[in-house]
C-alpha positions as CSV (number, residue, x, y, z in Angstrom):
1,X,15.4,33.1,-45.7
2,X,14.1,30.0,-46.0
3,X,17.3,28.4,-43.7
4,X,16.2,31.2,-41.4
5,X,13.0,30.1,-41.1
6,X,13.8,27.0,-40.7
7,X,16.5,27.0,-38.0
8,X,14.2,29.5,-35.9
9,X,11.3,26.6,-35.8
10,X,14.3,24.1,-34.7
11,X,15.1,26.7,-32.1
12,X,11.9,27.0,-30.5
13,X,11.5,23.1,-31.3
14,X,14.3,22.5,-29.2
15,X,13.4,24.9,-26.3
16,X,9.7,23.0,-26.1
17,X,11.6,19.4,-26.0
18,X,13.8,20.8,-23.2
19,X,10.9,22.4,-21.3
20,X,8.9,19.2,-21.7
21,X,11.6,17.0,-21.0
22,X,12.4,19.2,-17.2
23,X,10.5,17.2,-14.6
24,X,10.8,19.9,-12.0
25,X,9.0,22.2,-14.5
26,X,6.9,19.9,-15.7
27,X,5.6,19.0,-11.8
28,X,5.4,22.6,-11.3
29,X,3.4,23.0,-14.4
30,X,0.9,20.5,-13.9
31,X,0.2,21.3,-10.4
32,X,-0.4,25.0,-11.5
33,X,-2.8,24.4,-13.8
34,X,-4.3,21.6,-11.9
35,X,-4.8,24.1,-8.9
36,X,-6.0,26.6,-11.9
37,X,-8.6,24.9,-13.0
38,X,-9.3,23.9,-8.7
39,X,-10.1,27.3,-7.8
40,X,-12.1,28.4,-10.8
41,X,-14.2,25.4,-9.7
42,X,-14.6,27.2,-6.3
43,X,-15.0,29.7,-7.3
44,X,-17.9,28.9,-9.2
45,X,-19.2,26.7,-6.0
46,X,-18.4,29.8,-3.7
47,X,-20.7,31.7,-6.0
48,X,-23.4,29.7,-6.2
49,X,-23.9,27.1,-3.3
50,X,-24.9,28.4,0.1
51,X,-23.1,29.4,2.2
52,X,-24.8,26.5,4.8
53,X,-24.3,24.2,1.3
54,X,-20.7,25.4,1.0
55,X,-19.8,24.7,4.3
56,X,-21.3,21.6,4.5
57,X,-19.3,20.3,1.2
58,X,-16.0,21.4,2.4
59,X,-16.9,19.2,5.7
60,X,-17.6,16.3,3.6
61,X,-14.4,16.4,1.5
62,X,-12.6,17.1,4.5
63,X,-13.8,13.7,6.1
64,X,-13.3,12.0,2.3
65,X,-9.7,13.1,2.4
66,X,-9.6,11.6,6.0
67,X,-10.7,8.7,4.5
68,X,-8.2,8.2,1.5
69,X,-5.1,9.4,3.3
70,X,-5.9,5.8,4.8
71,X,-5.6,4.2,1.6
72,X,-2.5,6.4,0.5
73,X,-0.6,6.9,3.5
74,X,-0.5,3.0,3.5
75,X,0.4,2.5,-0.4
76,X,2.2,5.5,-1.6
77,X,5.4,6.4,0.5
78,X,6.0,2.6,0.9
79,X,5.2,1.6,-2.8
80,X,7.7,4.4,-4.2
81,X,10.5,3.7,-1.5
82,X,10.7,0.2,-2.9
83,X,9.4,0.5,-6.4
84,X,11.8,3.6,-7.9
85,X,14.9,2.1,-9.1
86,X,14.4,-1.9,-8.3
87,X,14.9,-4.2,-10.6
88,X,12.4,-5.3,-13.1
89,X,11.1,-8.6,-11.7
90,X,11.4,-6.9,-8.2
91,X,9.2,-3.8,-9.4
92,X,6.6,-6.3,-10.8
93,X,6.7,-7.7,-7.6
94,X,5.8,-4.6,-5.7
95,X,3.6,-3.5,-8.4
96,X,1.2,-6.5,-7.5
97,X,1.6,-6.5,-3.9
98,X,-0.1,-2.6,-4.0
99,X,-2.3,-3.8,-6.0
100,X,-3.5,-6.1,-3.2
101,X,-3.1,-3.8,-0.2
102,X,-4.9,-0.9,-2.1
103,X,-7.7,-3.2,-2.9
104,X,-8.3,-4.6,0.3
105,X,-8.2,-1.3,1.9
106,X,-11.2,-0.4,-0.4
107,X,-13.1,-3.0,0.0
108,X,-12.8,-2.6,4.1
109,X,-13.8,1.0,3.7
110,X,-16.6,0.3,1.5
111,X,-18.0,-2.6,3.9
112,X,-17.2,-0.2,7.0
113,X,-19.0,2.7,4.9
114,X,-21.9,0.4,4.4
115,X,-22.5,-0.6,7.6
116,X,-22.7,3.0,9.1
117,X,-25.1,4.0,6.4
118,X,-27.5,1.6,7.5
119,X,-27.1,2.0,11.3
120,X,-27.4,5.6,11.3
121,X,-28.0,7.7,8.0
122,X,-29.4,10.3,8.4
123,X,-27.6,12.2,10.9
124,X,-28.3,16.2,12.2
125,X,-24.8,16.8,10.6
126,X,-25.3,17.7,6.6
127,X,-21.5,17.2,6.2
128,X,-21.5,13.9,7.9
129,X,-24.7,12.8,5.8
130,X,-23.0,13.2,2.7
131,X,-19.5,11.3,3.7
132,X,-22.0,8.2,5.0
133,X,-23.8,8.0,1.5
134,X,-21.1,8.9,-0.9
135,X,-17.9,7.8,0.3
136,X,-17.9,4.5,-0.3
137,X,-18.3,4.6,-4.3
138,X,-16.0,7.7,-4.6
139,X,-13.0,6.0,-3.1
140,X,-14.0,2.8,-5.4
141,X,-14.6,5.0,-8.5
142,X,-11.2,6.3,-8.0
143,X,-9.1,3.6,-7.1
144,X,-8.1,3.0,-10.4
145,X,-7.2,6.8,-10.7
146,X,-4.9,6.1,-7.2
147,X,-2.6,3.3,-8.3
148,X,-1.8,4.4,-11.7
149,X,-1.6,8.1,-10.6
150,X,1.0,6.6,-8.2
151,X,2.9,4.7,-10.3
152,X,3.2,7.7,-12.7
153,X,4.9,10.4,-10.2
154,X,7.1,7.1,-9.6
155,X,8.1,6.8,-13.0
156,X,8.5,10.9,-12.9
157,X,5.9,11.0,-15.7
158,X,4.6,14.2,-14.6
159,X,3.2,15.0,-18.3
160,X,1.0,12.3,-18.2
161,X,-0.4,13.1,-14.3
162,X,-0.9,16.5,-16.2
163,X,-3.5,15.5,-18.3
164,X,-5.1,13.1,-16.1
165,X,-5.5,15.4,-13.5
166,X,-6.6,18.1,-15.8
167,X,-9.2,16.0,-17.7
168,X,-10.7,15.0,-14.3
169,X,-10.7,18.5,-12.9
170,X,-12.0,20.0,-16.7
171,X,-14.9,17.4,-16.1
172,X,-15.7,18.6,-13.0
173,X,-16.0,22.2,-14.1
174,X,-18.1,20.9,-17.0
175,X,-20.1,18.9,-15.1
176,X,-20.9,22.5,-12.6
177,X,-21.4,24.7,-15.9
178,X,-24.0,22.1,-16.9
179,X,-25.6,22.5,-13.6
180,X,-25.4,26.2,-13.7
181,X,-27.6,26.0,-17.2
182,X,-29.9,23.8,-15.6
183,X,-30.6,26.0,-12.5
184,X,-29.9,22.5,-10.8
185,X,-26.9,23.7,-8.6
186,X,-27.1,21.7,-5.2
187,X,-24.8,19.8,-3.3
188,X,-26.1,16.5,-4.5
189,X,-25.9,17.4,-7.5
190,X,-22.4,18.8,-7.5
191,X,-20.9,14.8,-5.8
192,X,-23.1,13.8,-8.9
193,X,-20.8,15.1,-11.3
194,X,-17.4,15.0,-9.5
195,X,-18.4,11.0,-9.4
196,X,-18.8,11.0,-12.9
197,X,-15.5,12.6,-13.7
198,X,-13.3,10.2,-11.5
199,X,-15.4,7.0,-13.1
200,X,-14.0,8.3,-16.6
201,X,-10.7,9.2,-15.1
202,X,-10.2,5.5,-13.9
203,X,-11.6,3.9,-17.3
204,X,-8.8,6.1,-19.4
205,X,-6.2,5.0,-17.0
206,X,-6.7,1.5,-17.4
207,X,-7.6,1.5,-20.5
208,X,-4.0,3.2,-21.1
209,X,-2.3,0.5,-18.9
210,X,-1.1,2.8,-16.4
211,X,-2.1,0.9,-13.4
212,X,-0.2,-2.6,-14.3
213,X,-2.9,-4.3,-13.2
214,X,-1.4,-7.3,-15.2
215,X,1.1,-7.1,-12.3
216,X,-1.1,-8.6,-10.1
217,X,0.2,-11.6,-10.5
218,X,3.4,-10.9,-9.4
219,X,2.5,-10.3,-5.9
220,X,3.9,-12.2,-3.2
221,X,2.9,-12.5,1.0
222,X,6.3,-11.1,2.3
223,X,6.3,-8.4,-0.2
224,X,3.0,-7.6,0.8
225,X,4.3,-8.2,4.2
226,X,6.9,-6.2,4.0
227,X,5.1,-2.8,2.6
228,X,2.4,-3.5,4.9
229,X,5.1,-2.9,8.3
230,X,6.3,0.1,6.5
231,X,3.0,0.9,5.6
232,X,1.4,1.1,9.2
233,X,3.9,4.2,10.3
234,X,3.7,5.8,6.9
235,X,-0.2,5.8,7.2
236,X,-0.3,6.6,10.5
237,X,2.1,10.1,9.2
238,X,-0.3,10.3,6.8
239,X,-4.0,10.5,8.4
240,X,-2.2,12.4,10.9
241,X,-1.1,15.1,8.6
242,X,-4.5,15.0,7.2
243,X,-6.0,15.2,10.5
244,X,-3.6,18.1,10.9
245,X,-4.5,20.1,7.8
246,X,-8.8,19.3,8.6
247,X,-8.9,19.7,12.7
248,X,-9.3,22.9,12.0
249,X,-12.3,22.1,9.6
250,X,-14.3,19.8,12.4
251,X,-13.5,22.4,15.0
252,X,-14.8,25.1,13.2
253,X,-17.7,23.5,12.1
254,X,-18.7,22.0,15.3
255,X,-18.3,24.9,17.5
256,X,-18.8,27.9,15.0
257,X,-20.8,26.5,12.5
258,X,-20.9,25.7,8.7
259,X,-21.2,29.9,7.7
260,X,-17.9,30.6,9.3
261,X,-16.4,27.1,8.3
262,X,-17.0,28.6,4.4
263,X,-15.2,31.8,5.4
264,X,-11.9,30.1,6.6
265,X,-12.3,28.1,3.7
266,X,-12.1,30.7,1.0
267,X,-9.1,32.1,2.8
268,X,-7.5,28.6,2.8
269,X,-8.3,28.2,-0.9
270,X,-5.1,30.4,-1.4
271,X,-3.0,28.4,0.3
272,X,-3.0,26.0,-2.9
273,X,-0.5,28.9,-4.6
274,X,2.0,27.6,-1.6
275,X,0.8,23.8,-1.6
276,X,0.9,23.9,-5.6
277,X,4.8,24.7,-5.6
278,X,5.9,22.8,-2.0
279,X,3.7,19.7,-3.2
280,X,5.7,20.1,-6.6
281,X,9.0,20.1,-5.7
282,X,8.6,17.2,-3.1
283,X,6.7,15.0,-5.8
284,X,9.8,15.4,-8.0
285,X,12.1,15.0,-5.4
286,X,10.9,11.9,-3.3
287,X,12.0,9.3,-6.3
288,X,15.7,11.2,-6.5
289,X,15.8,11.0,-2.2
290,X,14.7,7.4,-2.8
291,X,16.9,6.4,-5.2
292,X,20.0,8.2,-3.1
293,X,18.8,6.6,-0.3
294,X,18.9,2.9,-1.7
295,X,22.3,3.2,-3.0
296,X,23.9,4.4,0.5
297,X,25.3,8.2,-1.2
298,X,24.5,10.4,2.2
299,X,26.0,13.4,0.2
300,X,23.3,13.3,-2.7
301,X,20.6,12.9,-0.4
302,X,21.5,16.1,2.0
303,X,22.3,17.9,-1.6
304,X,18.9,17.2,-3.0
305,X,17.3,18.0,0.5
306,X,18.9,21.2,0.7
307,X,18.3,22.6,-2.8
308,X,15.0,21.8,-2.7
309,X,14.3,23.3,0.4
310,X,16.4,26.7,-0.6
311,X,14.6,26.9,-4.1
312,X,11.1,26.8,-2.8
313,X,11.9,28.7,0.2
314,X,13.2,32.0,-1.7
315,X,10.6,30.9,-4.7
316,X,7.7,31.8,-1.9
317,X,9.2,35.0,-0.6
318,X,7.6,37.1,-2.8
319,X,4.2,35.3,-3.3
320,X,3.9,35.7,0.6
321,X,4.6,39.5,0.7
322,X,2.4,40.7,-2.3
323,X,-0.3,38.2,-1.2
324,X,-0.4,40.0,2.6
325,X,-0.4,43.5,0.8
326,X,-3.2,42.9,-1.2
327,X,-5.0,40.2,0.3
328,X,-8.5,41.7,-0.7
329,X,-8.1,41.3,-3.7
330,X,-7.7,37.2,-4.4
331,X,-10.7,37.5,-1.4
332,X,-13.0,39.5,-3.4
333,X,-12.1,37.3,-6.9
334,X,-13.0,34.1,-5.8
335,X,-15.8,34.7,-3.5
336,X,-17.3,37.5,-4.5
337,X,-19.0,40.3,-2.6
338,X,-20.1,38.4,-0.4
339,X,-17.0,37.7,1.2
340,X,-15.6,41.3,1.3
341,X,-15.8,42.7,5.2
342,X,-15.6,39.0,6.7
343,X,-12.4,37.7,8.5
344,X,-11.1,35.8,5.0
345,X,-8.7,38.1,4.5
346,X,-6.6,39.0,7.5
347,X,-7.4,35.0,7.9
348,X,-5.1,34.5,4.3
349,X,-2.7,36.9,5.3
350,X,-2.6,35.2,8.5
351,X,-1.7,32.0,6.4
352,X,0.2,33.3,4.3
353,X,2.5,34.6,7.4
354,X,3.3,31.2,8.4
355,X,3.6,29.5,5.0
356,X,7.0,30.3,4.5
357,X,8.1,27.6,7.0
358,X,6.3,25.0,5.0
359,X,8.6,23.7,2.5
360,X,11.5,22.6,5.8
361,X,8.9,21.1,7.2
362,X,7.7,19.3,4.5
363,X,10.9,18.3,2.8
364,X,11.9,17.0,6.5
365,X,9.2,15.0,7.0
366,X,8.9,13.2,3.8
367,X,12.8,12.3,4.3
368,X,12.5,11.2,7.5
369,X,10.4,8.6,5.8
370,X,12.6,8.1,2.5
371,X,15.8,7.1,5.2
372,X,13.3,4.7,7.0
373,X,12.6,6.4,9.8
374,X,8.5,6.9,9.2
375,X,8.3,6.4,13.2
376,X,9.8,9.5,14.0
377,X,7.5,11.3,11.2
378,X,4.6,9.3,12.8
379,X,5.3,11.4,16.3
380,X,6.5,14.4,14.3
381,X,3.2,14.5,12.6
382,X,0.6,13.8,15.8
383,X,3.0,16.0,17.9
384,X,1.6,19.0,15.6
385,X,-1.6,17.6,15.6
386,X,-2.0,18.1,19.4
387,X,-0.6,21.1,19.6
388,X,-2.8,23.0,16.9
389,X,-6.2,21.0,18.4
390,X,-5.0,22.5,22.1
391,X,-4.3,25.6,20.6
392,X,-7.8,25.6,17.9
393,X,-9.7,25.3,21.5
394,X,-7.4,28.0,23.4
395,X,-8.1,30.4,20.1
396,X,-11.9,30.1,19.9
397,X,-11.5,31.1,24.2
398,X,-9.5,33.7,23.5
399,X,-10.4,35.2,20.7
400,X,-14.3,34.3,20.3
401,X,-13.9,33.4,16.8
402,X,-12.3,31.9,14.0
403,X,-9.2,34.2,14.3
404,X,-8.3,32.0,17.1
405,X,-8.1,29.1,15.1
406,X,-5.6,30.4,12.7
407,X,-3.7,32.1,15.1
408,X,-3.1,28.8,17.1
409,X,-1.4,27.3,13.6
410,X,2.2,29.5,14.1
411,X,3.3,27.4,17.1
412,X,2.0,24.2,15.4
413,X,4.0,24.5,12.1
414,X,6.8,26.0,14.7
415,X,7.2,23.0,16.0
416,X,7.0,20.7,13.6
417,X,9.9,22.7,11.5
418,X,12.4,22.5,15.0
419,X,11.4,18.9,15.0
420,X,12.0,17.6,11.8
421,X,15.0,19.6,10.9
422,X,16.7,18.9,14.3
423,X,16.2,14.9,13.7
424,X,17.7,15.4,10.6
425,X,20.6,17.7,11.0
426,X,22.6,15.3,12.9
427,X,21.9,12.6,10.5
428,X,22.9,15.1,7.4
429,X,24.6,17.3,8.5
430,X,21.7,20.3,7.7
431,X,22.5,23.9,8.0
432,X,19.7,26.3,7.7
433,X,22.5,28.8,6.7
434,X,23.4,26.8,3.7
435,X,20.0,26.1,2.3
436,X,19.3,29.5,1.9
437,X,22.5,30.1,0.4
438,X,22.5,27.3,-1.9
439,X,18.8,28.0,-2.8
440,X,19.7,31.7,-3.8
441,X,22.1,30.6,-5.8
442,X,20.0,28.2,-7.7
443,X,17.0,30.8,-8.3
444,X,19.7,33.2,-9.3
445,X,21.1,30.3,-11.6
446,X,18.1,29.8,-12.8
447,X,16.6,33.2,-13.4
448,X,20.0,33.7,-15.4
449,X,19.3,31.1,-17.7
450,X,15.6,31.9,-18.6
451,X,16.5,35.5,-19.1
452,X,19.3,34.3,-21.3
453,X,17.0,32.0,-23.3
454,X,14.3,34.5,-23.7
455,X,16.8,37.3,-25.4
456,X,17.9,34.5,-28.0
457,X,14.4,33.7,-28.7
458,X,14.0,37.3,-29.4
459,X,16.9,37.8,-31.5
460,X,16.3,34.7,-34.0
C-alpha cells in the first residue's frame, strides 16, 4: 500500500514537472491568468468609475501604450532576433547595448513629456491630461520591468514572467480593493496604485538579476548601431500596430465621446480571451523562428509557422462561436447592468466575427520580421492602419455610431491577412490548406494525449 502510495505521488510528481517544464503551456498559462486577474480588475473599474472616468482612463492607457510601443518596438523584436541562441560574449554584448537604447529612449520620453507638461497642462481633454502628467514616471517606473521581462520570454522562462506579471497585476487589484474600502475610487487615485505596483515590480526584478544590468558594460557602438537600423523598421511595425489596435480609441473619443468610448471598451475587453492565446503562442514561437532563422533551416521555420498558425486557428473556433451565441452574458458579468441594452454586445460578437483571422495575420507579421524583412511588416502594418482610420470615418457616416467603427475593422484585418501571407508564401512555400490540416492534426494529437493522461491519473 505503502509502494502504492508512493508511486501514485511520483506519478502526479512527474505529470507537474512535465506540465511545468512545457513552454507552450506554460505561455498559455500565464497569459490566462494574467488576463484573469486583467479583467476582474475591469471589472471592478467598470463598476465603479464613471462612465466619463472610465472612458477617460482607457484614453490615457491607450496614449501610454502609444507611448511604450516606442520604447519596445525599438528594443524587443531586434534584441531577441540577435540575443536567442548567440554566443555568450556576443549575448552580453547585445544585452548591454539594450540596455543603452532602452535607456535613452526613456530618458527622451521623459524630457519630451516634461516639456509638454509645462507648455500646456491642463488641456479640455481628461484623457490627454492624465498621459501629460503621468506618463513620464510610469514608463521610468517600469523600465526595469521592460528589459528583464524581455530577456525572460527570450530565455523562454515563461514561469518566471508568470509571477511577475501576476504579482504586478495582484497589486493592482489590491491597490483598487483598498480604494474601494476607502470610498476613494477616482481616476487619480487608481494611476496612484498601478504606479506603485510597477515600482515594486522593477525593484524584485533587479533585485533577482533579471535585467543583466551588469551587462552594461558589455555594450559596444556598432552593436548598438546595428539594433538601432533594425530597430527603426521594427518600431515603426510596432507604434503602427499600436496605432492600429487605439485609432479606434481616439476616433471614438473625439467624435463620439468618452460614454460610448467605455461601451466599445467593455466589448473589446473580450478580445483578451483571443489576444491571451494568439499573443501566447507567438511569444513561444518567436525564439524557435529566430533560432531557425539564424541557422539557415527554411523547412523548420515554415514547420513552426504553420503549426502555430493551425493550432491556434482551430483552438479559437469554438471560443468564437459560443462567445457570438451568448454574448450577453460575458457583457452583463463584467459591466454590470449598466451595460445590458447598449451596443457592447453585438459590438463583441462583431469582434469576435473577425478574430478568427488573427492568428495568420499575426504569426505573418512577426516572421516577416524574424527573416529580416521588418520593411515589409513596416508597410504591412500602416497599410491596415489607413485602411481602418478611412473606414472608422466612413462607419461613423454611415452608420451614426459606434457600430461603424467596428464594422470598418473586417476589411482592415482582411487585408492585412492577404498581405502578410502572400509575402510569405512564396518565400515558404505557405499553404492555407496545410495549416489547417496540420493544425487539426496537432489539436487532435493533443487532445489524445491529455485524455490519455487523465484516465491513468484516474486509474492509479
Amino acid at each position: 500500500m505503502r509502494h502504492s502510495t508512493h508511486t501514485m505521488g511520483n506519478s502526479l510528481n512527474s505529470k507537474i514537472a512535465s506540465f511545468l517544464s512545457n513552454k507552450h503551456l506554460m505561455s498559455l498559462t500565464g497569459n490566462l491568468t494574467v488576463q484573469a486577474i486583467n479583467i476582474l480588475y475591469f471589472g471592478l473599474l467598470f463598476r465603479y468609475l464613471k462612465v466619463e472616468e472610465l472612458g477617460a482612463y482607457v484614453f490615457f492607457n491607450s496614449i501610454l501604450g502609444l507611448a511604450d510601443s516606442l520604447r519596445s518596438g525599438f528594443v524587443t523584436t531586434a534584441f531577441t532576433r540577435w540575443y536567442c541562441g548567440a554566443a555568450v560574449k556576443r549575448a552580453a554584448e547585445v544585452m548591454g547595448s539594450t540596455w543603452v537604447i532602452s535607456i535613452a529612449i526613456t530618458v527622451v520620453f521623459g524630457i519630451l513629456n516634461l516639456g509638454a507638461y509645462l507648455v500646456s497642462y491642463p488641456l479640455a481633454n481628461e484623457g490627454f491630461n492624465l498621459f501629460i502628467k503621468w506618463s513620464g514616471v510610469t514608463m521610468l517606473f517600469m523600465l526595469p520591468s521592460f528589459v528583464g521581462m524581455s530577456v525572460l520570454q527570450a530565455d523562454q522562462r515563461f514561469d518566471k514572467l508568470l509571477y511577475l506579471r501576476s504579482m504586478q497585476l495582484s497589486m493592482s487589484v489590491l491597490g483598487l480593493f483598498g480604494l474601494l474600502l476607502l470610498h476613494k475610487v477616482n481616476v487619480t487615485n487608481v494611476i496612484y496604485t498601478n504606479l506603485f505596483a510597477a515600482a515594486i515590480t522593477s525593484l524584485v526584478i533587479l533585485m533577482a538579476g533579471y535585467t543583466r544590468l551588469g551587462d552594461i558594460r558589455y555594450r559596444s557602438m556598432e552593436c548598438i548601431k546595428e539594433l538601432a537600423h533594425f530597430g527603426k523598421y521594427s518600431v515603426g511595425s510596432q507604434i503602427g500596430a499600436t496605432l492600429f489596435r487605439n485609432s479606434d480609441t481616439f476616433i471614438i473619443n473625439f467624435m463620439l465621446g468618452p460614454a460610448a468610448l467605455a461601451v466599445y471598451n467593455l466589448a473589446q475587453r473580450f478580445m483578451i480571451i483571443i489576444e491571451l492565446l494568439v499573443g501566447s503562442s507567438v511569444a513561444t514561437a518567436m525564439p524557435m523562428l529566430s533560432v531557425a532563422y539564424n541557422k539557415n533551416d527554411k523547412a523548420e521555420l515554415r514547420n513552426i509557422l504553420t503549426k502555430n498558425v493551425g493550432i491556434v486557428t482551430w483552438v479559437l473556433l469554438p471560443i468564437v462561436g459560443g462567445t457570438i451565441l451568448l454574448a450577453e452574458i460575458p457583457i452583463y458579468i463584467l459591466g454590470g447592468s449598466k451595460y445590458i441594452g447598449t451596443e457592447a454586445a453585438n459590438l463583441l460578437r462583431i469582434f469576435m466575427a473577425m478574430a478568427i483571422l488573427f492568428p495568420i495575420d499575426r504569426f505573418t507579421g512577426i516572421t516577416l520580421e524574424v527573416i529580416n524583412k521588418p520593411r515589409l511588416n513596416l508597410i504591412k502594418v500602416f497599410m491596415m492602419l489607413t485602411i481602418n482610420v478611412a473606414g472608422d470615418f466612413a462607419g461613423i457616416y454611415l452608420f451614426d455610431g459606434i457600430y461603424g467603427v467596428a464594422i470598418a475593422s473586417f476589411p482592415t484585418v482582411l487585408s492585412g491577412f492577404l498581405f502578410g501571407y502572400l509575402l510569405l508564401r512564396k518565400d515558404l512555400s505557405l499553404s492555407l490548406t496545410e495549416m489547417m490540416r496540420v493544425g487539426l492534426a496537432e489539436c487532435k494529437a493533443l487532445l489524445a494525449k491529455f485524455l490519455a493522461s487523465f484516465k491513468r491519473v484516474q486509474s492509479v
